[in-house]
C-alpha positions in Angstrom: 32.1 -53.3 -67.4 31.2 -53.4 -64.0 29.8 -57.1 -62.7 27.2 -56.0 -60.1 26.6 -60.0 -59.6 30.0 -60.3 -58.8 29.9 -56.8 -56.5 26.2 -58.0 -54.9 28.2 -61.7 -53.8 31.2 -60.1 -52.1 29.6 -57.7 -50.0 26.9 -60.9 -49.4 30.1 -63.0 -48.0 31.9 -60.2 -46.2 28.4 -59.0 -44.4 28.1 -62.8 -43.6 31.7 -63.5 -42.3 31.1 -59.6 -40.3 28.2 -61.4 -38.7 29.8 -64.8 -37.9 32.6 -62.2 -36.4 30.0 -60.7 -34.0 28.6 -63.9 -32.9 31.8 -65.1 -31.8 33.3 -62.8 -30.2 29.3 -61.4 -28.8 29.0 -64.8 -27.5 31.1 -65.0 -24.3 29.3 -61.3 -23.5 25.7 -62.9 -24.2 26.5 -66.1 -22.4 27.1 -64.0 -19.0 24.6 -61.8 -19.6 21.9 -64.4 -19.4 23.9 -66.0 -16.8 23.7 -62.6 -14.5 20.5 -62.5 -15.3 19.5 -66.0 -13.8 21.9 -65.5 -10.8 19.7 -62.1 -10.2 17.1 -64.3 -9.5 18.0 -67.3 -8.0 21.1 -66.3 -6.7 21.7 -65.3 -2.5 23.7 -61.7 -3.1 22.0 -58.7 -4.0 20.8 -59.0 -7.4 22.5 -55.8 -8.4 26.0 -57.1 -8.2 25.2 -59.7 -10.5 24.2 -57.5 -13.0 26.7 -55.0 -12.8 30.0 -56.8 -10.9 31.7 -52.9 -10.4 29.2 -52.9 -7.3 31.6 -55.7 -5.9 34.7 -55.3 -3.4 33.8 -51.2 -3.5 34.7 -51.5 0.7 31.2 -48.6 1.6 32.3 -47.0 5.1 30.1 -49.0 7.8 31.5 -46.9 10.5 29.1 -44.6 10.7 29.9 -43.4 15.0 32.4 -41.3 13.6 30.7 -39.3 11.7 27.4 -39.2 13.6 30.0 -38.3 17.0 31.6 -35.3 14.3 28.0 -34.0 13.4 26.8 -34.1 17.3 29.7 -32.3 18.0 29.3 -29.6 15.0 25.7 -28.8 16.0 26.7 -28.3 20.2 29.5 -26.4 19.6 27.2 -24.1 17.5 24.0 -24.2 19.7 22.2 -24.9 16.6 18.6 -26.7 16.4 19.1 -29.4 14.0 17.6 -33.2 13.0 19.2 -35.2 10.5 19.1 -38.6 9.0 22.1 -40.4 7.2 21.1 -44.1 5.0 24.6 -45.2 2.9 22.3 -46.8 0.2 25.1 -49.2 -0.5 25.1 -51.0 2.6 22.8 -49.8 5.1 24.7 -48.0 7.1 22.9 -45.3 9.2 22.7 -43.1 11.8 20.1 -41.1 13.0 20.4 -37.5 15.2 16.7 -36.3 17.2 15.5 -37.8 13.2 12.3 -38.5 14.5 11.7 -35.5 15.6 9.1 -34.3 13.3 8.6 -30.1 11.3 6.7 -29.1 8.4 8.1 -30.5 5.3 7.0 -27.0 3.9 7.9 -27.9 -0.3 9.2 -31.7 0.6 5.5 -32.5 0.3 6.1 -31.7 -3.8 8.4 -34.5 -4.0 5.5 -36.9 -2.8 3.0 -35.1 -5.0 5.1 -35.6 -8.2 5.3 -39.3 -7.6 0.9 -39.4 -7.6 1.3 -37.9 -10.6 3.4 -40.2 -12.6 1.3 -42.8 -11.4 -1.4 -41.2 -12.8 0.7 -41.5 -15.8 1.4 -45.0 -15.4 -2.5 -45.3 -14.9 -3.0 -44.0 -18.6 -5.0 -40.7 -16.9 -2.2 -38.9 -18.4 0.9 -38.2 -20.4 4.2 -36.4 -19.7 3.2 -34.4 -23.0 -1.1 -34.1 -21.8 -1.5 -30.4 -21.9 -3.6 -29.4 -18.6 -5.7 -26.5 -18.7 -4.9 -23.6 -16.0 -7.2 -22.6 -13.3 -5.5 -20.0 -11.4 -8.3 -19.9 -9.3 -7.2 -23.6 -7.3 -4.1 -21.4 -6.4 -4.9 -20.0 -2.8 -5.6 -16.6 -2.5 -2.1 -16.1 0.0 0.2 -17.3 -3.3 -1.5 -15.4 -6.1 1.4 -12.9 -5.1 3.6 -15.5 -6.7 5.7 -14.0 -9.5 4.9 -17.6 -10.9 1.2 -16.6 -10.6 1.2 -14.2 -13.8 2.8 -16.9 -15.9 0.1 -19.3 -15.5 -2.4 -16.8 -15.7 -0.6 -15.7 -19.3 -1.1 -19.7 -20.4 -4.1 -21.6 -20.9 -3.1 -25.0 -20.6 0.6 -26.4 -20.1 1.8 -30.2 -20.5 2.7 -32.4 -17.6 6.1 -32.5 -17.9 6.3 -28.6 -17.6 3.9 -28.6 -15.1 6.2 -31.3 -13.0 9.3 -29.3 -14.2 8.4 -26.6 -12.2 7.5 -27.8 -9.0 10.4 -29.8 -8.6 13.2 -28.1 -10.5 12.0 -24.4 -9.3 10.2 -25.7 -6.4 7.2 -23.4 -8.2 4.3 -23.4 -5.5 1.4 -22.6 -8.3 2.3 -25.4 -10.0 1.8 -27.2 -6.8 -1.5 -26.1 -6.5 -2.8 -27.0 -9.9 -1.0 -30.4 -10.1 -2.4 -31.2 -6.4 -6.0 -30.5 -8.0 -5.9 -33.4 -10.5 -5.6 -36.0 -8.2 -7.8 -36.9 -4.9 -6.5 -36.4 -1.7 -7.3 -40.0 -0.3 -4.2 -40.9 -2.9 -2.2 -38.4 -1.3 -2.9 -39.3 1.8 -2.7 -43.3 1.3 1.4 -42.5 -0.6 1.9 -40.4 2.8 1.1 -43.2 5.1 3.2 -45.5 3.1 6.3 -43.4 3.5 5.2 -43.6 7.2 4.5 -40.1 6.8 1.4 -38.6 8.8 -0.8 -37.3 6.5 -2.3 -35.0 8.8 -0.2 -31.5 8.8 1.6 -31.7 5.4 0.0 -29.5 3.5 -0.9 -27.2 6.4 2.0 -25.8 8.9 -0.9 -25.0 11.2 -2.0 -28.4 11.2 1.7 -29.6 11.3 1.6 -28.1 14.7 -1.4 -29.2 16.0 -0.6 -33.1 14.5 3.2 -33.5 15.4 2.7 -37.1 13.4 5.5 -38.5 11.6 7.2 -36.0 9.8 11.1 -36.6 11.0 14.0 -36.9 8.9 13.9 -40.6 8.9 10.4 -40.6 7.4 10.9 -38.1 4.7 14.0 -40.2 3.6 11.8 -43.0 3.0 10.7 -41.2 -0.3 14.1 -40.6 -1.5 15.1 -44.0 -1.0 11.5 -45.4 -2.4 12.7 -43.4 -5.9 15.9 -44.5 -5.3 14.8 -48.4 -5.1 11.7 -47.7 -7.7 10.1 -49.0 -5.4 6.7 -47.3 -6.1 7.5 -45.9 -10.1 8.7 -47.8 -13.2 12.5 -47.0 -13.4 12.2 -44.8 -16.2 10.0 -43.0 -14.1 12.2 -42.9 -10.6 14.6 -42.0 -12.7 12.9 -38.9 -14.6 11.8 -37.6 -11.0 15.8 -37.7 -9.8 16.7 -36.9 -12.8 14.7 -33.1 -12.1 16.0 -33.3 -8.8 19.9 -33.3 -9.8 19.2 -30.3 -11.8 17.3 -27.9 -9.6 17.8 -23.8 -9.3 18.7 -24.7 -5.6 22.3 -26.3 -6.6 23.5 -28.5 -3.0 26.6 -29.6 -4.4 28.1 -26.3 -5.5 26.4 -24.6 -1.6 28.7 -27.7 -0.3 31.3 -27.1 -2.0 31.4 -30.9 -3.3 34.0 -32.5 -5.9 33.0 -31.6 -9.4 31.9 -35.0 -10.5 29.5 -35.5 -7.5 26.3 -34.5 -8.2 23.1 -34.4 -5.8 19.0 -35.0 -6.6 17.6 -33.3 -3.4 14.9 -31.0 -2.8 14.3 -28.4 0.2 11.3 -27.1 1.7 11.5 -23.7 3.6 9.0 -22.5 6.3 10.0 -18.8 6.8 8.2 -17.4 9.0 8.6 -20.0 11.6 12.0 -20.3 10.7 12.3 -23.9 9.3 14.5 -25.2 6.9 14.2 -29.2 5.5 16.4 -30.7 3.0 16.3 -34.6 2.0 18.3 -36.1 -1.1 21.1 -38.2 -1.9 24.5 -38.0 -2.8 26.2 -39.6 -6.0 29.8 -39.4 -6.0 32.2 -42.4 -7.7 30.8 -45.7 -6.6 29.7 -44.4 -3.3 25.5 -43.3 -2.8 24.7 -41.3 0.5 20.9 -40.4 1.0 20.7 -37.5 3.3 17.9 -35.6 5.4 18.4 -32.7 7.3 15.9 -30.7 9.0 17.4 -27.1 11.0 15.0 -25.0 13.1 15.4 -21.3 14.4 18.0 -20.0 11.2 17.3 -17.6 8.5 16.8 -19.4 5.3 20.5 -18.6 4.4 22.2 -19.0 7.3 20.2 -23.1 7.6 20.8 -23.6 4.1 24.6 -22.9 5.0 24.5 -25.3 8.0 22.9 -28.1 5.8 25.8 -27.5 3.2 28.0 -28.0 6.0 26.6 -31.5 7.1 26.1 -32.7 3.5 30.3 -32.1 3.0 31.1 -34.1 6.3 28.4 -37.0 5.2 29.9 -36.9 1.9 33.6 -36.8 3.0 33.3 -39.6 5.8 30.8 -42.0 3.1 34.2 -41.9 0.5 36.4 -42.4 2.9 37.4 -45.8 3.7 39.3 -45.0 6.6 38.7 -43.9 10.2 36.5 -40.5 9.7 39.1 -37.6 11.8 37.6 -34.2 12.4 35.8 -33.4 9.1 34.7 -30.2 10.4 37.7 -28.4 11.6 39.6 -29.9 7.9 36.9 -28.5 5.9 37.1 -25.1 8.5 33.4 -25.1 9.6 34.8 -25.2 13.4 
């Protein structure tokens, strides 16, 4: 006959030796991890490289004259109308081309607008999963054309998270609309201003025009890298709102023709009719984090997308490099 009492002590003792197993061999793991985490705050380096010592002796490319010299030379020899701002988020690298020269962020203003949101969410107003109810009629009469138009009309109310979904990842302008009228434009306009972003003209290409403001690439980076940092969300937050952006319908990395394990969280905003093209975001490829805004006047939406894909392989190319940048453009065959 079986002796359960005999059965209940032996896996009692082997549990308890399992644990003592753990705590030995845990203990050397636990000891540094409480050891990074006091260095993280006491200590004089960047508190990420304490926490995560990969981040160390990684050599980012400061030389940043090459590439700025390869990307002035890419947009003369092409007579092409172009802005752009590069930020190596690893070590503050940067270079800046006519990037405060300021356009209408056209659907860039989304990204801003998203962020409200989720502090809304942080507030307690809402929840990712708070269905909204849909009135079409805060959609302006020029965008009830929208093919997105029909499938609001078709659904009374929609959570957050679709709602967010949309206007990021498919860049959905009705969804702009009714997102933009659950919070008060003074917020809006306050988030703007902190991104050094003039308020005036975002929302309104006429207005844009009229209110030249502070619009450049280098301002509209500042919300990238403010996600980036989480310097305005939680993390888990940040990281939600990049975490749309590196999964959009507009796909940067495959239009430039990056490595397959890069990957990019970005988002565009098109003015077509006066023939302006914006797109801000950053690049994630091995150890190496590139944040990115371009902004190319006087193309067709294809032909400035191209010419942004083109800029976004040399940044990326020349940031992974750890060697003097050569001609990126004639080895990639753009010129």
């Amino acid at each position: 006959m079986v002796d359960k009492t005999k059965i209940f002590k032996y896996c009692y003792h082997a549990l308890f030796l399992l644990l003592i197993i753990a705590f030995i061999y845990g203990l050397p793991y636990h000891i540094e991890y409480v050891k990074a985490q006091s260095m993280a705050k006491t200590g004089l380096l960047d508190q990420h490289v304490y926490l995560d010592k990969n981040l160390a002796k990684t050599f980012p490319n400061y030389d940043t004259n090459s590439i700025q010299t390869a990307v002035e030379g890419f947009i003369a020899k092409n007579n092409y109308n172009v802005s752009a701002y590069m930020l190596n988020l690893r070590n503050g690298a940067n270079f800046g081309i006519n990037e405060k020269e300021g356009s209408f962020p056209a659907s860039l203003n989304k990204l801003p607008l998203a962020m409200l949101i989720m502090e809304e969410v942080e507030a307690g107003r809402f929840k990712l999963n708070t269905k909204i109810a849909i009135d079409v009629s805060v959609i302006p009469e020029e965008y009830q054309s929208d093919i997105t138009a029909d499938y609001y009309q078709q659904n009374q109310k929609l959570p957050i998270h679709t709602l967010l979904e949309n206007l990021l990842q498919k860049s959905d302008n009705s969804a702009f609309w009714i997102l933009l009228s659950l919070v008060s434009e003074a917020k809006l306009d306050n988030l703007l201003d902190y991104f050094s972003i003039d308020p005036a003209g975002t929302m309104s290409y006429d207005r844009s025009i009229q209110y030249a403001g502070k619009k450049g690439p280098k301002s509209l980076a500042n919300i990238f890298s403010s996600l980036y940092f989480s310097n305005v969300l939680e993390p888990d937050h940040s990281e939600y709102l990049l975490g749309l952006l590196a999964n959009t319908t507009f796909d940067m990395a495959k239009l430039a023709d990056l490595p397959a394990t890069a990957k990019v969280a970005h988002k565009y905003g098109s003015y077509k009719e006066a023939k302006i093209f914006q797109d801000c975001g950053i690049i994630y490829y091995e150890k190496t984090r590139t944040l990115y805004c371009i902004t190319v006047r006087n193309q067709d939406e294809d032909s400035a997308a191209s010419t942004t894909a083109s800029i976004v392989q040399a940044l990326q190319k020349s940031t992974a490099q750890k060697r003097e940048l050569l001609d990126v453009f004639a080895e990639i065959g753009h010129i």
